[in-house]
TIRO-250601 format. One record per residue (C-alpha): residue number from 1; x, y, z. Coordinates in nm, 2 decimals. Example, Ala and Ser with C-alpha at 12.3 -4.5 7.8 and 13.67 -1.06 7.14 Angstrom:
BEGIN
{pt 1,{1.23,-0.45,0.78}}
{pt 2,{1.37,-0.11,0.71}}
***
This chain:
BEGIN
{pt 1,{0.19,2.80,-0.17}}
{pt 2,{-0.12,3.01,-0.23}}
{pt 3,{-0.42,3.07,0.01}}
{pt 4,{-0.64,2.87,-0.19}}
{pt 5,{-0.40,2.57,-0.26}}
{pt 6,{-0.36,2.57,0.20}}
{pt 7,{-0.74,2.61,0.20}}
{pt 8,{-0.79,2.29,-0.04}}
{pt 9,{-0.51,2.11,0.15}}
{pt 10,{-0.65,2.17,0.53}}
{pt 11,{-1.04,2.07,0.39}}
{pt 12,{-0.89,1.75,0.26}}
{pt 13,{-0.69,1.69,0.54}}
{pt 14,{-0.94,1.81,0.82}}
{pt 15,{-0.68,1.97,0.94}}
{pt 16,{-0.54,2.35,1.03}}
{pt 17,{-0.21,2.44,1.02}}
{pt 18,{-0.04,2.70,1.28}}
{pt 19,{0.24,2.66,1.07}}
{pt 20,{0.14,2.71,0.74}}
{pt 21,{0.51,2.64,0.63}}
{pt 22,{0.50,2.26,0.74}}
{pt 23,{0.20,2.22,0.49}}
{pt 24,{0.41,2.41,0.25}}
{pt 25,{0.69,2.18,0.26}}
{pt 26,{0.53,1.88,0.28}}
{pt 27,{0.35,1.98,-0.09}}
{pt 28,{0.68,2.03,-0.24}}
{pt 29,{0.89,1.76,-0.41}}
{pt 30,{1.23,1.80,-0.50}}
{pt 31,{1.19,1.85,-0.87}}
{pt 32,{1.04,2.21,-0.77}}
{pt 33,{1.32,2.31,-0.51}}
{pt 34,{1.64,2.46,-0.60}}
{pt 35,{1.76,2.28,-0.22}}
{pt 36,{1.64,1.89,-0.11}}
{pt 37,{1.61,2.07,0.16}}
{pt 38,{1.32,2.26,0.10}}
{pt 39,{1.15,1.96,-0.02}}
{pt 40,{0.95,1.72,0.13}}
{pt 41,{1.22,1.44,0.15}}
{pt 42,{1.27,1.46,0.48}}
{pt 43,{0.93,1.51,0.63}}
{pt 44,{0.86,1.18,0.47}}
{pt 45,{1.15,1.03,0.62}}
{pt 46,{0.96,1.13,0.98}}
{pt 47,{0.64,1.02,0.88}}
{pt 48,{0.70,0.71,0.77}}
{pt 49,{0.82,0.61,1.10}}
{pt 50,{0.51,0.82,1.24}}
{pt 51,{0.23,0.63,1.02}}
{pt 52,{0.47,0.31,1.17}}
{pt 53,{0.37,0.39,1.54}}
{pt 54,{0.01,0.49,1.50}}
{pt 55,{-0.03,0.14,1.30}}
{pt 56,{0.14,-0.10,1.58}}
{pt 57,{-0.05,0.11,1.86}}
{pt 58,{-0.37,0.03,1.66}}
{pt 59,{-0.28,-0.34,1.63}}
{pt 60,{-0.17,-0.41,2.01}}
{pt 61,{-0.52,-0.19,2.10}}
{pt 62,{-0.73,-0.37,1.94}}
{pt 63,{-0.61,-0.73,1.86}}
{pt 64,{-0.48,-0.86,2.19}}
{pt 65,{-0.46,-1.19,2.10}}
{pt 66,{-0.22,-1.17,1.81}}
{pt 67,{0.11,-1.26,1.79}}
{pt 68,{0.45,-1.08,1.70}}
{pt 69,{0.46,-1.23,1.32}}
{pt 70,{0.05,-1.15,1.27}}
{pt 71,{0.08,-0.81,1.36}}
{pt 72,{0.40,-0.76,1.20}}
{pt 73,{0.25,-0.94,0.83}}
{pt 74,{-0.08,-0.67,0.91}}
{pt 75,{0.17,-0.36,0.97}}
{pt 76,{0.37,-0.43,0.62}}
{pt 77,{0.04,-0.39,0.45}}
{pt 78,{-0.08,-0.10,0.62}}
{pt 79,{0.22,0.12,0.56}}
{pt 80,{0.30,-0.02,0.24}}
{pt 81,{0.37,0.22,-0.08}}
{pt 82,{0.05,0.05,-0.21}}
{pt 83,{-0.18,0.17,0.06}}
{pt 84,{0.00,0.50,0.13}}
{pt 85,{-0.08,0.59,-0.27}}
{pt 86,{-0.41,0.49,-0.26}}
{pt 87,{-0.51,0.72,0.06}}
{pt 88,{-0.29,1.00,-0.08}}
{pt 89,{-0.53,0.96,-0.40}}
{pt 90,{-0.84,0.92,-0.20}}
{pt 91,{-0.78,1.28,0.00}}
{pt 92,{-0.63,1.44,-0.38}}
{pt 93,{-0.28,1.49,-0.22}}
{pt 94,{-0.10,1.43,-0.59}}
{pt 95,{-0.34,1.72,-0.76}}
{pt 96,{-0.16,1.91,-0.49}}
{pt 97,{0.17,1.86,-0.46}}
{pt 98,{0.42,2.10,-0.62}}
{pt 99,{0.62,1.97,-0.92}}
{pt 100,{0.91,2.05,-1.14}}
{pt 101,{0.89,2.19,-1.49}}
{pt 102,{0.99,1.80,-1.65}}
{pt 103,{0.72,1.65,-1.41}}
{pt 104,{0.37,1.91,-1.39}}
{pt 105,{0.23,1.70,-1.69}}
{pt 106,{0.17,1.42,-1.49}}
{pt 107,{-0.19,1.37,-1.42}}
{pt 108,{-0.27,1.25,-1.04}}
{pt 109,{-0.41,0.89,-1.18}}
{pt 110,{-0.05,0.85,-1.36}}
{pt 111,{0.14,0.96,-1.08}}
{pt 112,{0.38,0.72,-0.98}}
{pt 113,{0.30,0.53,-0.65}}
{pt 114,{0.60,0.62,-0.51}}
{pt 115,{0.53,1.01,-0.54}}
{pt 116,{0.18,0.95,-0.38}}
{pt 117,{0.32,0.76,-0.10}}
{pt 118,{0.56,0.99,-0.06}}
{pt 119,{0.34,1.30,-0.01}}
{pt 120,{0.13,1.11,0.19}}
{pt 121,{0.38,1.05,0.42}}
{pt 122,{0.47,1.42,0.44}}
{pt 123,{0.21,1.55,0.51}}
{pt 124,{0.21,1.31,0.80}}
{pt 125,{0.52,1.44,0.95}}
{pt 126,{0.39,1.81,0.90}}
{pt 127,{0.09,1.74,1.10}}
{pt 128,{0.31,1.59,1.42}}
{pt 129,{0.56,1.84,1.43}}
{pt 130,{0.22,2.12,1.41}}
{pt 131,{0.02,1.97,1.64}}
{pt 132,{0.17,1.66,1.80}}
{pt 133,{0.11,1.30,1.81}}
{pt 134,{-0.22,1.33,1.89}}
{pt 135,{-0.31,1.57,1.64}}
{pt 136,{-0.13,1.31,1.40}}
{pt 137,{-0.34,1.02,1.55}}
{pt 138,{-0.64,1.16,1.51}}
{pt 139,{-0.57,1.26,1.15}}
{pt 140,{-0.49,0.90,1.06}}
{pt 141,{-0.69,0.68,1.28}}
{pt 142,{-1.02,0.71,1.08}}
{pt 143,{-0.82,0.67,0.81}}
{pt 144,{-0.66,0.33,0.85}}
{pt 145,{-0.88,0.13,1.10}}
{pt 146,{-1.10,0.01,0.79}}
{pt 147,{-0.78,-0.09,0.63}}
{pt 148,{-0.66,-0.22,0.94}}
{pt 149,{-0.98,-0.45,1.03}}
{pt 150,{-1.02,-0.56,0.67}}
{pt 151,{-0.63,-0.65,0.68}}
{pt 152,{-0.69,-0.82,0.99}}
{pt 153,{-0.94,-1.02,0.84}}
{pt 154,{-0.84,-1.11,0.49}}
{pt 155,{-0.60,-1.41,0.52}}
{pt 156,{-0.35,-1.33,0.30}}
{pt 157,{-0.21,-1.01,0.37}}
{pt 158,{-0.17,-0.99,-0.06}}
{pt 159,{0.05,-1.28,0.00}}
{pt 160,{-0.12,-1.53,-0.25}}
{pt 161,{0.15,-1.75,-0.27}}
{pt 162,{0.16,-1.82,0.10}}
{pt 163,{-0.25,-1.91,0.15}}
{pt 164,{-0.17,-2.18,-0.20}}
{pt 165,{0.11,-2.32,-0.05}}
{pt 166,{-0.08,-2.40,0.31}}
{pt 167,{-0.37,-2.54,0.17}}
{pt 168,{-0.17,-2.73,-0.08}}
{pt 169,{0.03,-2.90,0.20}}
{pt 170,{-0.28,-2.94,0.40}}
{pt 171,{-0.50,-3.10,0.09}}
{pt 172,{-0.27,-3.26,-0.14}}
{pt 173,{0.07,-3.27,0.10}}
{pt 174,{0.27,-3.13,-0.19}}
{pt 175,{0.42,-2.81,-0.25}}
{pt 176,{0.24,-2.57,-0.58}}
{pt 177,{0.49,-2.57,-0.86}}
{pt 178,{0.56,-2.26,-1.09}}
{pt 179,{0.62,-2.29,-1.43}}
{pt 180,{0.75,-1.99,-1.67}}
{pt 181,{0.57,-2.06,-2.01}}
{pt 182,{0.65,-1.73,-2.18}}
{pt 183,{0.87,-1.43,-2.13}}
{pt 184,{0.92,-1.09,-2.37}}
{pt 185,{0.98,-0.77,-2.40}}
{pt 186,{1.37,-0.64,-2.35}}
{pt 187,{1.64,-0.78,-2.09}}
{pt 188,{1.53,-0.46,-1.80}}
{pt 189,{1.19,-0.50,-1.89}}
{pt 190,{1.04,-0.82,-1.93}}
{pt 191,{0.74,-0.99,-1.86}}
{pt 192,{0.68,-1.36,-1.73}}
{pt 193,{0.35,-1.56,-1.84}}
{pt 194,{0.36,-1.84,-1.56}}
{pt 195,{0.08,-2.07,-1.45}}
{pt 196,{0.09,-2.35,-1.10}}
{pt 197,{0.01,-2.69,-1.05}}
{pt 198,{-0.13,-2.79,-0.81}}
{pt 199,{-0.33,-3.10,-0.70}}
{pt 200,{-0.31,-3.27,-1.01}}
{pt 201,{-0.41,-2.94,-1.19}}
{pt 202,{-0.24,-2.68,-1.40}}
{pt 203,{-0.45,-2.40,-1.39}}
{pt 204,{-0.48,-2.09,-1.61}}
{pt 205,{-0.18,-1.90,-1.67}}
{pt 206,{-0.10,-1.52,-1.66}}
{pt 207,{0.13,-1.26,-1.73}}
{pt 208,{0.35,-1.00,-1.51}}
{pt 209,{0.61,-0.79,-1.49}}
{pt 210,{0.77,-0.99,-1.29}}
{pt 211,{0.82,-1.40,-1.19}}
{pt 212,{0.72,-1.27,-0.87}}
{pt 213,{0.41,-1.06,-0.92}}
{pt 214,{0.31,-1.35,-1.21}}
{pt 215,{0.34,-1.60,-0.94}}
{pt 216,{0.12,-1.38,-0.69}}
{pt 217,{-0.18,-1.37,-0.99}}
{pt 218,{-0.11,-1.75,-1.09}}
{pt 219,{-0.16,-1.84,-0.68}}
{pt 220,{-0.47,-1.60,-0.71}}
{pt 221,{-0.60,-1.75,-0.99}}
{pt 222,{-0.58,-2.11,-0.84}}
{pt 223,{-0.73,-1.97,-0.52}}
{pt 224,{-0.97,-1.87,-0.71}}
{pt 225,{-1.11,-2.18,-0.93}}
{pt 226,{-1.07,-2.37,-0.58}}
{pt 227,{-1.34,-2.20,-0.48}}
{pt 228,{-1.12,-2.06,-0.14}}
{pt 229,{-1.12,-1.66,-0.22}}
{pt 230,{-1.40,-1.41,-0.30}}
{pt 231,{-1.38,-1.10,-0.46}}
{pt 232,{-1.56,-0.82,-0.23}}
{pt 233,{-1.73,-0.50,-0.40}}
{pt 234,{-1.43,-0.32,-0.35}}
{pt 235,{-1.19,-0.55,-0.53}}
{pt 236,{-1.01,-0.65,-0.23}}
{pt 237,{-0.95,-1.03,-0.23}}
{pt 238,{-1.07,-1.21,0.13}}
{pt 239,{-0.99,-1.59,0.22}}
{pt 240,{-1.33,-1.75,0.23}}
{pt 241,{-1.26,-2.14,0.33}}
{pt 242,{-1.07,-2.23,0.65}}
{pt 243,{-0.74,-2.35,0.54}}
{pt 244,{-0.51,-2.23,0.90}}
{pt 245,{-0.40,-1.97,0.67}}
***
């Protein structure tokens, strides 16, 4: 790693490495090592677990009057490969990372989620094995308590499915109903059109990549026409009627 690459890295990061090495590894994935080793495989092992504890000490601070399975539904989403991604995008970790010869076409916004995540996590690990857990706290604190409160907040934790299904039983004491209207594309690729009824309605279907993920955006959908989610500014998706969920 160059001085202007570290340089780049430790503005984004607001950080400054004693070890430069740490920083070093944690930019380097294993397409670009000749040894997994020397990659940043298992620095993302750590910080996974890392980004883990900062999130749960965040929670128990500063909801005290959450249970177990709230806190637990708020964690998933906080240290999912979704929001790692989209932080390692927001601070330009994938424009940094190291790459192999088969991979350094790849453009940070096509980057695989995964990759992002990963780096993400990394360069978590680098930072608490430089300068400690507090050093690591105070690097991702700012960083997630937005995420954190808005998570808190939301409803749904991007669990669509679960929000229809409450206020169905509450409204219309039924259970939604998924139907698969369409399907293509080859046998380890397909996508699934499916639409829900609901209260005497069938609203509009839509398509996915999976049943699963079609479900989620058929649940949305209905939320949505019902009048009981809002989309913010931002694109995030927050419950807006009182239905327990």
């Amino acid at each position: 790693m160059d001085r202007t690459t570290q340089s780049e890295a430790e503005r984004a990061l607001g950080y400054t490495f004693k070890d430069a090495s740490l920083l070093d590894l944690a930019l380097t994935h294993a397409s670009v090592s000749e040894d997994r080793l020397r990659s940043n495989e298992r620095l993302e092992f750590l910080g996974d677990s890392v980004l883990g504890l900062v999130v749960c000490e965040m929670l128990y601070e500063r909801f005290p009057n959450l249970l177990e399975g709230e806190m637990t539904k708020i964690k998933s989403t906080i240290v999912s490969r979704r929001t790692c991604a989209m932080i390692a995008s927001r601070l330009g970790l994938s424009s940094l990372l190291a790459l192999g010869k088969g991979m350094q076409g790849a453009r940070p916004e096509t980057m695989p989620s995964s990759l992002a995540a990963a780096v993400f996590e990394a360069v978590i690990a680098a930072i608490y094995l430089d300068g400690g857990c507090e050093a690591s706290k105070k690097f991702l604190r700012p960083l997630l308590l937005d995420l954190v409160d808005r998570a808190a907040v939301s409803g749904h934790q991007h669990n669509y499915k679960s929000v229809l299904q409450q206020h169905a039983q509450q409204a219309f004491n039924e259970t939604p109903s998924y139907k698969v209207l369409d399907e293509k594309g080859p046998d380890h690729a397909k996508c699934f059109k499916v639409c829900v009824e609901v209260g005497g309605r069938r609203f509009e279907p839509c398509w996915g990549q999976s049943k699963k993920q079609a479900e989620q955006e058929a649940a949305l959908i209905a939320l949505h026409e019902m009048g009981l989610v809002t989309r913010e500014a931002d694109g995030e998706v927050r419950v807006v009627k009182a239905t327990e969920a």
